[in-house]
C-alpha positions in Angstrom: 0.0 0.0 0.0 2.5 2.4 0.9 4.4 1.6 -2.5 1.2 2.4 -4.3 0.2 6.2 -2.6 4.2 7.4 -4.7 2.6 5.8 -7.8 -0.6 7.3 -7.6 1.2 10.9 -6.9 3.5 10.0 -10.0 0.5 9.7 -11.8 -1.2 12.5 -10.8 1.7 14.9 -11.8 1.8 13.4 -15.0 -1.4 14.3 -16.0 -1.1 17.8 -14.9 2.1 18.1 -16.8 0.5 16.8 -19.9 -2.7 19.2 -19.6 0.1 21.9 -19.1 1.8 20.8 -22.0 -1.5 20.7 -24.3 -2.2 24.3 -26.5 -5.7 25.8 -26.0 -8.4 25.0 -28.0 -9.7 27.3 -30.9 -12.3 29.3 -30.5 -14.7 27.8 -33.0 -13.9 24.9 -31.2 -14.9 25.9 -27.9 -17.9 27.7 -29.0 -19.2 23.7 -29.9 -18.0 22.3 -26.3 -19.5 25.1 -24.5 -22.1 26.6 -26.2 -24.3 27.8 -23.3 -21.9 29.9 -21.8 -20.8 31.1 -25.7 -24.7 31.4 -26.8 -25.5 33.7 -23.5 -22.4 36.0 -23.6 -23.1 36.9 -27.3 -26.7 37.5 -26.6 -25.6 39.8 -23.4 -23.1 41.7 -25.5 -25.4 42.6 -28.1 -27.9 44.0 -25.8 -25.6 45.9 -23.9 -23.8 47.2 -27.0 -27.6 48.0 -28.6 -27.6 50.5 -25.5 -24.5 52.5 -26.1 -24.9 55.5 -28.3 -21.8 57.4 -29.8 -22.6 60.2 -32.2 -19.7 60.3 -34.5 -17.7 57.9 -36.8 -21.0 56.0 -37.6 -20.5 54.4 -34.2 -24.7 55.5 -33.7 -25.3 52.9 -36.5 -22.3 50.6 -36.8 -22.5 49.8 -33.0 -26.3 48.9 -32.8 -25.7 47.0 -35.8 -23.4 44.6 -34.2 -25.4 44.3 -31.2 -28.6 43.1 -33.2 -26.4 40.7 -35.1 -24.7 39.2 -31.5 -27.8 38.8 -30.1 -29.7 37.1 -32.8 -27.4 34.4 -32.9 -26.6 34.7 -29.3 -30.6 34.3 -28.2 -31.1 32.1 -32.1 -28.7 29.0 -30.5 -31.1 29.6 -26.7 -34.7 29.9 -28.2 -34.5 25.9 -28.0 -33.9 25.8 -24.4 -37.3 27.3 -23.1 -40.1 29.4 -23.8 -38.6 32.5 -22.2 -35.5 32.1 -24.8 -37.7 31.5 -27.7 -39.4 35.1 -26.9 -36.2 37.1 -26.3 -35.5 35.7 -30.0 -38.6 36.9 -31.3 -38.2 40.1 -29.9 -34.9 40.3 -31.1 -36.1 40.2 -34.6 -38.8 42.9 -33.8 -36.5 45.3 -32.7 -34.0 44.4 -35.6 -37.0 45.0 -38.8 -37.6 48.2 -36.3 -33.7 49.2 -36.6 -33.6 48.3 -40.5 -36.7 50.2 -41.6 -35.3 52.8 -39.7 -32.4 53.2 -41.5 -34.1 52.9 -44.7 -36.6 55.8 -44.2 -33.5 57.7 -42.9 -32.1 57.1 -46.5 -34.9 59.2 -48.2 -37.1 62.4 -47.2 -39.9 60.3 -45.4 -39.1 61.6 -41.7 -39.5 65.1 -43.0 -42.6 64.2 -44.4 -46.2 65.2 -42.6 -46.7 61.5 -41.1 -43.0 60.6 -41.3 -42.6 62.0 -38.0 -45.2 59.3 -36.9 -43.7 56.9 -38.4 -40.1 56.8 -36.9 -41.6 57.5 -33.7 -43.9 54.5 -33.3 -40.9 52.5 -34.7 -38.8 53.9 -31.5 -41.7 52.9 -29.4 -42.2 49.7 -30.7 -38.3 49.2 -30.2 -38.3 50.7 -26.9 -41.4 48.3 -26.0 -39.3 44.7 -27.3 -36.7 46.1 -25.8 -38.4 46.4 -22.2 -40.1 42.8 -23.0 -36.8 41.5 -24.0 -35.4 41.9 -20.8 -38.4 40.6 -19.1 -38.0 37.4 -20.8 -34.1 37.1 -20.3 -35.0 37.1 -16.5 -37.3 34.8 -16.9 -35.6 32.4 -19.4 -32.1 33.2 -16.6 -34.7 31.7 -14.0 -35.8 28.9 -15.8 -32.0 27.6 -16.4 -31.5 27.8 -13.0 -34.3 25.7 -11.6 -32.9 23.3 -14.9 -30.0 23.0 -13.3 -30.7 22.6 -9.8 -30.1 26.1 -8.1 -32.3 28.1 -6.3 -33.5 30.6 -9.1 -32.5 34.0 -8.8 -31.3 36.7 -11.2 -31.6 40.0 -9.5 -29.4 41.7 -11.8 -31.5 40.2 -15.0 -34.6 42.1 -12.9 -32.9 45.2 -12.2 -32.3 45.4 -16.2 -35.9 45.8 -16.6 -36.8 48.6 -14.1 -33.4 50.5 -15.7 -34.5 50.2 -19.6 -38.0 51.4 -18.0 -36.4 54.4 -16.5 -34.4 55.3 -19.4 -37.5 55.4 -22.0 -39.7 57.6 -19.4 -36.6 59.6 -18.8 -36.3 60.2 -22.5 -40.4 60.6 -23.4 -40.7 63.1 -20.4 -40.0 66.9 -20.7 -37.2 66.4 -17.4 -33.8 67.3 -17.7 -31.2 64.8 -17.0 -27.8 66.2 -16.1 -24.5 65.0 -16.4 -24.5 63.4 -12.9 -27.8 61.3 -13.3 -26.3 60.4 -16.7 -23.4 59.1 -15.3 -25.0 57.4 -12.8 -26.9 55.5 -15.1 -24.0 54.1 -17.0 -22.2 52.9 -13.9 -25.5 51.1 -12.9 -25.6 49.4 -16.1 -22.2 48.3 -16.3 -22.7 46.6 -12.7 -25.6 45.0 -14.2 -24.2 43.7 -17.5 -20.7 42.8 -15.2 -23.0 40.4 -12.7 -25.0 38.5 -15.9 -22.0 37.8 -17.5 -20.7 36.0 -14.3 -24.1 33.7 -14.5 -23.7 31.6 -17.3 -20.1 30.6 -15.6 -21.7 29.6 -12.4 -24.3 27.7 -14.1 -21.5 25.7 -16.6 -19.4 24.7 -13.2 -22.6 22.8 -11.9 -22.8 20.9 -14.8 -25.3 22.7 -17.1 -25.0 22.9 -20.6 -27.3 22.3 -23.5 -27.0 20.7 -27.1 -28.4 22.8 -29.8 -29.8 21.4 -33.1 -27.4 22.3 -36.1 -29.3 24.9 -38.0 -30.0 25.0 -41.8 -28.3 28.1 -42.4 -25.1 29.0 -40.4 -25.2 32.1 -38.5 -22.4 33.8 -40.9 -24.9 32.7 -43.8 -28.0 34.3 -41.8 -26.0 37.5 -41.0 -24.7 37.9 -44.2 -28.1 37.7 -46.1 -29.8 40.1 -43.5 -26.6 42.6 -44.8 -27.2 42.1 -48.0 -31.1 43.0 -47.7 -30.8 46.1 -45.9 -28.0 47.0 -48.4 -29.8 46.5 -50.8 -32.7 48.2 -49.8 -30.9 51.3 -48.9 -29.6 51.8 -52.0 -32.8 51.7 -53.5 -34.3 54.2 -50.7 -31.6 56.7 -51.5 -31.7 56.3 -55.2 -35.0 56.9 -55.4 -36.3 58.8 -52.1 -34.4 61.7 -52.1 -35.9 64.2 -53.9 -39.7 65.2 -54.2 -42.3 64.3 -56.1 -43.1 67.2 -58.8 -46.9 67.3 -60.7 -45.0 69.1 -63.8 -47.7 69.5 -66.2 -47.9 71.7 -69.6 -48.3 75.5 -68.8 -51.5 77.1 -69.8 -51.6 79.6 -72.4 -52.5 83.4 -71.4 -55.6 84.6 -71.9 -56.5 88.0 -73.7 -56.7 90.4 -70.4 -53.9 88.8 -69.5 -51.8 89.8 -72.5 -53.1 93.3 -71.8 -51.5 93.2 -68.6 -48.2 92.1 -69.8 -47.7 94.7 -72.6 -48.3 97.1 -70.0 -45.5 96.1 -67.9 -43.3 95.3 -70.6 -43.7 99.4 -71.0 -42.7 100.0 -67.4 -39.7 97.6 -67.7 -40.7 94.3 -66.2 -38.4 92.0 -68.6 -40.5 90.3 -71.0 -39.1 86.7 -70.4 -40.0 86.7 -66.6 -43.8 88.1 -67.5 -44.1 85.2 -69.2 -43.3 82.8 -66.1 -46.1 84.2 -64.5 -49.8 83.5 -63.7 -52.6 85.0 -64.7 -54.0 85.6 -61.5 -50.7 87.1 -60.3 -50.7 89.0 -63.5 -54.1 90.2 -62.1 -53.2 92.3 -59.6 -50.8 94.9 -61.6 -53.6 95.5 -63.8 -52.8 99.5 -64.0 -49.6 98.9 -61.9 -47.7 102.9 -62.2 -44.0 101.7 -61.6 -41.6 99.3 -62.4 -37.9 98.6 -60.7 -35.2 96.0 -61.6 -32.6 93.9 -59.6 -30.6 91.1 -61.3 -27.7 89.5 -59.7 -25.7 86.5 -60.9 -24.2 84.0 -58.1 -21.8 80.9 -57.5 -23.8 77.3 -56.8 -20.2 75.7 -56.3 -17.9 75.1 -54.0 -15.2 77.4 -56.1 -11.4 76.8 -55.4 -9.2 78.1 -52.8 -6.2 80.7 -54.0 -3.4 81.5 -52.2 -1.2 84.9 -53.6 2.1 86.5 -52.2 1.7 90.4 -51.4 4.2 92.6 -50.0 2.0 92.7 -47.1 1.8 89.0 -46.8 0.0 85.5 -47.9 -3.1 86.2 -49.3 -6.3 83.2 -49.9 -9.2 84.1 -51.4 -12.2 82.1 -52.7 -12.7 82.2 -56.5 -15.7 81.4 -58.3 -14.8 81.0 -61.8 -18.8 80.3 -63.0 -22.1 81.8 -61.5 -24.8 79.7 -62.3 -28.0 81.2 -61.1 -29.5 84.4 -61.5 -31.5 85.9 -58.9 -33.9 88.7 -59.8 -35.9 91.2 -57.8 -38.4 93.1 -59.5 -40.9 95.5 -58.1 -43.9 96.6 -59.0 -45.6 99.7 -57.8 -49.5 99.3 -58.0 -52.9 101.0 -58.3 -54.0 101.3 -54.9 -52.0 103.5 -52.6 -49.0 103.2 -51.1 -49.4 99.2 -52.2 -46.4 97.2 -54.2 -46.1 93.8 -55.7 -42.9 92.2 -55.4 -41.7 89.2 -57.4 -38.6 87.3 -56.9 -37.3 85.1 -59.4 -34.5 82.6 -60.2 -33.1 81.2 -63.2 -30.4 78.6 -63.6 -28.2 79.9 -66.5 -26.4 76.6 -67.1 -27.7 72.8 -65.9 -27.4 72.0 -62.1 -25.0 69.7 -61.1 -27.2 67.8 -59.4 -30.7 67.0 -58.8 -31.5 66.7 -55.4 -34.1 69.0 -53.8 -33.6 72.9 -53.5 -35.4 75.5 -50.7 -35.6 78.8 -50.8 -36.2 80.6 -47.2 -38.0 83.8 -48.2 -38.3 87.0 -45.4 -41.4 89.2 -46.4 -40.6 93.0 -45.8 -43.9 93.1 -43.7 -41.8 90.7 -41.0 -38.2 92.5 -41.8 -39.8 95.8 -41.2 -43.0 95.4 -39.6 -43.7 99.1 -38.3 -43.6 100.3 -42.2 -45.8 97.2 -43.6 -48.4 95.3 -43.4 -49.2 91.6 -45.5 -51.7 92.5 -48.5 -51.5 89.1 -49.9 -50.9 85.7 -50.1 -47.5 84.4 -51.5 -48.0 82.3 -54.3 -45.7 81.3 -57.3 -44.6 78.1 -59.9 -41.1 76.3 -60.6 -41.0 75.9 -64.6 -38.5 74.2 -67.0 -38.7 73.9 -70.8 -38.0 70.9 -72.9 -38.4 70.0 -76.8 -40.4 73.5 -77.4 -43.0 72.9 -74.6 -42.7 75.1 -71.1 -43.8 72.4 -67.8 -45.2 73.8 -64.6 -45.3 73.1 -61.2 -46.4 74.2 -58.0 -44.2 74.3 -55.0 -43.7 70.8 -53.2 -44.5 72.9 -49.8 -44.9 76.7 -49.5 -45.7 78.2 -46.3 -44.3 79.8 -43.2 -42.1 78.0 -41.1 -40.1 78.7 -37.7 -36.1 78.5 -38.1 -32.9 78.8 -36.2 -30.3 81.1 -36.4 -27.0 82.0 -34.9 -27.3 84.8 -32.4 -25.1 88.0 -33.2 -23.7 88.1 -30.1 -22.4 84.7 -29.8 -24.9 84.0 -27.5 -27.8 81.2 -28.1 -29.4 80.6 -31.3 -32.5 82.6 -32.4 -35.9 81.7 -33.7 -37.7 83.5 -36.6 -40.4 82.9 -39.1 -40.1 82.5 -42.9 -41.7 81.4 -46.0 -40.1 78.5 -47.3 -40.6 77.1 -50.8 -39.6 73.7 -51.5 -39.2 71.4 -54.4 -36.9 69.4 -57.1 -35.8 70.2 -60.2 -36.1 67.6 -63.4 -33.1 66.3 -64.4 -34.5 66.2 -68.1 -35.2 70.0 -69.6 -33.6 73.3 -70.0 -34.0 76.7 -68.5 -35.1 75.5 -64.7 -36.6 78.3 -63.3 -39.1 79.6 -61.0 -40.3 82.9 -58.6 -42.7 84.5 -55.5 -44.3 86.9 -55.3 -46.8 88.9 -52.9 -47.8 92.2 -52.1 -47.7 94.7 -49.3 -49.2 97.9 -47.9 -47.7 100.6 -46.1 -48.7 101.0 -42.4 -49.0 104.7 -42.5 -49.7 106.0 -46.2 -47.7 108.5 -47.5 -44.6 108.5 -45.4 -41.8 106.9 -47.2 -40.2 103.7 -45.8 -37.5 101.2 -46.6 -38.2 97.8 -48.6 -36.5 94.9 -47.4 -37.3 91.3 -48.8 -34.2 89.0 -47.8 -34.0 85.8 -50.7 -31.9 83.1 -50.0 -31.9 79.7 -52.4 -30.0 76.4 -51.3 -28.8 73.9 -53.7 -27.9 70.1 -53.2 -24.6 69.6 -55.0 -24.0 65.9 -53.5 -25.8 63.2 -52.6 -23.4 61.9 -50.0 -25.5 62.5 -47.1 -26.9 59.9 -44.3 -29.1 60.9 -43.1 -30.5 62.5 -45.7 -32.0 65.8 -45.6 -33.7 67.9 -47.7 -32.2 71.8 -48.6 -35.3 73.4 -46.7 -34.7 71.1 -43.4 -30.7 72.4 -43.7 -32.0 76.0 -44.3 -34.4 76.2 -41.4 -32.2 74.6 -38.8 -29.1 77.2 -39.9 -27.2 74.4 -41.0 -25.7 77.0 -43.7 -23.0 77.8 -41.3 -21.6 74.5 -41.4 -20.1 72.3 -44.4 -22.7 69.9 -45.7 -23.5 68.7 -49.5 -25.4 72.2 -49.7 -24.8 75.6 -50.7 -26.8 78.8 -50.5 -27.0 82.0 -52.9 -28.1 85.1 -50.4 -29.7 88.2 -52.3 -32.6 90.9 -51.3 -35.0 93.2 -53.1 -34.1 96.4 -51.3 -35.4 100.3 -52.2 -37.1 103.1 -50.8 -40.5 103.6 -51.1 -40.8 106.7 -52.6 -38.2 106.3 -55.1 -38.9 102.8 -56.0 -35.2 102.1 -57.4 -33.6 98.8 -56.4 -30.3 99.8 -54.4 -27.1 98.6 -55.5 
């Protein structure tokens, strides 16, 4: 006996030098020996990774992305195991054709829409719901496993998860202000969580637990793969074909005799005899005996330009230069019957093809809102977008035209300010010739008689890229004073300006 015990030791050693000596497994290989605790860590690191949002490099999309991906296979190789499991994967998928569409209205000019609004915000609800439910489940599938197993269920931190993705959504959906603190707070909370769930499935793999699930038809590299390809697919299609509005171009009508009347009048008074012919009738209408005409024309850059840098005796010298000017911008104003009343139109004219056809918004101040204390509204705006092609001149009415709150930078670097405009929105076809298009409206004086300024601000934006996720239209950059900043847009700036009683454009 006692020459047995040093044999046994020998033994012993010798299999703990050979273990030693063995290299560790592959992953892929593991993954197949253990795949409970492989199965739950993915599922736990895609949730926690769906939860962290960075705003730049992508990281708001790319890092989502790879949490829905970890825990669809993660909770896909579970939903065998129970009931609970088989839920989290179904909600899983919900919150992943939630995330997709997403990203695929972001890719065209649906959020801006009236209802698009409505849209993206019941899918964030409807995320924020599976999300909630999700965890619910994972508690429940945790408990489950344990009793499985033959521990006395409890997952505390798996409950906790709930009541802190139920805090977060009302925190967000309620008007109360956060703070830094409370923010941080939360993070540390959640990290504590995630830290004592990922310590579970260890536990629950040293008493012996593990599970065996059925080889799938299609490998999870195959399943994620396809998904990629879908939404790839499909966003390419949303932003080839959703980024620019819908247009009801239809042939313009021809004048009518009291209408030509009209326009040989002001064609005496100088209104140029190409832009009389852009407009309507019924704006026609209302210079029927007009006494005054005044012109403003200016030509502007719808490019970036190119940056030159000169030597001076004074020093290094760089300049933007603009070496075409592609739109015209002209102001013309019309003095009418009634007293003290003008019509002013404001037109634009692309002199050469855009560059691209995207959408384009022009952010219109009425001189009744730049100086209110000399005039008051006399009319409606109204106005077209035309274009000509093989001999026939197309019309079309403004995709949206109406006043709209914007943002703009205060003067005195303090915060930004909030003012009303009209806004005119709309596309331009990329077939045609001569894209062009005006406003017009009419104003009164406030106290007839004395003379007063005329000040009706005019500025038109212009996609010249499509690279842009997410994609915005020119009116949503104009109104949110996004024309400070470098973005596939730029803007032409120009005003109808006189004096009242002299009713000559200034220079």
């Amino acid at each position: 006996m006692a020459e047995r015990e040093p044999s046994q030791t020998q033994d012993r050693q010798l299999e703990a030098l050979l273990m030693a000596s063995l290299p560790d497994p592959p992953p892929q290989v593991t993954a197949r020996v253990t795949p409970w605790k492989t199965a739950t860590r993915r599922a736990l690191t895609g949730m926690a990774l769906c939860a962290v949002t960075l705003n730049f490099w992508g990281l708001n999309y790319l890092l989502p992305s790879l949490g829905l991906a970890l825990s669809l296979v993660g909770f896909r190789a579970l939903r065998e195991e129970n009931w609970w499991f088989a839920s989290c994967w179904g909600f899983v998928c919900c919150r992943g054709l939630c995330f997709c569409a997403s990203l695929v209205l972001q890719a065209t000019l649906v959020p801006e829409g009236a209802w698009g609004g409505l849209v993206m915000g019941g899918l964030t609800l409807l995320s924020g719901v599976s999300l909630v439910l999700l965890a619910f489940c994972l508690w429940r599938g945790l408990l489950a496993v344990q009793r499985k197993a033959g521990q006395p269920p409890g997952a505390p931190a798996a409950a906790a998860l709930i009541l802190w993705y139920t805090l977060v959504y009302l925190l967000t959906a309620l008007p109360v202000g956060s703070g830094l603190w409370l923010g941080l707070g939360l993070i540390l909370v959640y990290g504590f969580l995630f830290a004592s769930l990922y310590r579970l499935p260890a536990r629950l793999e040293g008493a012996g637990y593990a599970i065996s699930p059925r080889v799938p038809r299609i490998s999870d590299r195959r399943l994620v793969g396809d998904i990629l390809l879908a939404l790839g697919a499909a966003l390419a299609c949303a932003y080839l074909l959703g980024g620019h509005y819908a247009m009801d171009w239809q042939p313009a009508a021809q004048e009518t005799p009291a209408a030509a009347e009209t326009r040989a009048h002001l064609t005496a008074l100088g209104f140029p005899e190409d832009l009389l012919a852009d407009l309507t009738d019924e704006d026609l209408a209302d210079c029927a005996g007009a006494a005054q005409v005044a012109v403003s024309a200016n030509d502007h850059p719808m490019n970036r330009g190119r940056t030159v840098t000169t030597q001076t005796p004074q020093g290094t010298v760089t300049e933007q230069v603009f070496d075409q000017t592609e739109l015209r911008l002209t102001g013309v104003a019309v003095r009418l019957a009634e007293e003290d009343c003008w019509r002013l139109f404001q037109f634009f004219q692309w002199r050469e093809q855009p560059d691209y056809w995207g959408t384009e918004s022009i952010r219109l101040q009425p001189a009744y809102q730049t100086i209110p204390m000399c005039w008051n509204d006399y009319s409606p705006i109204t106005g077209r977008v035309l274009y000509d092609r093989a001999g026939v001149t197309y019309a079309a009415p403004y995709a949206f035209l109406d006043h709209r709150t914007y943002h703009q930078p205060s003067l005195f670097f303090g915060p930004e300010e909030s003012a009303q405009g009209i806004f005119a929105a709309f596309s331009l076809p990329k077939e045609g010739e001569n894209q062009r298009g005006y406003l017009t409206y009419a104003i009164q004086a406030v106290q007839p008689g004395v003379p007063c300024a005329v000040n009706s601000p005019f500025d038109y934006t212009h996609q010249i890229s499509p690279w842009q996720y997410p994609v915005q239209s020119a009116m949503a950059y104009q109104a949110t004073g996004g024309w400070l900043t470098a973005a596939p847009f730029v803007t032409a700036q120009d005003a109808l300006q006189f004096y009242s009683h002299e009713g000559t454009p200034w220079t």
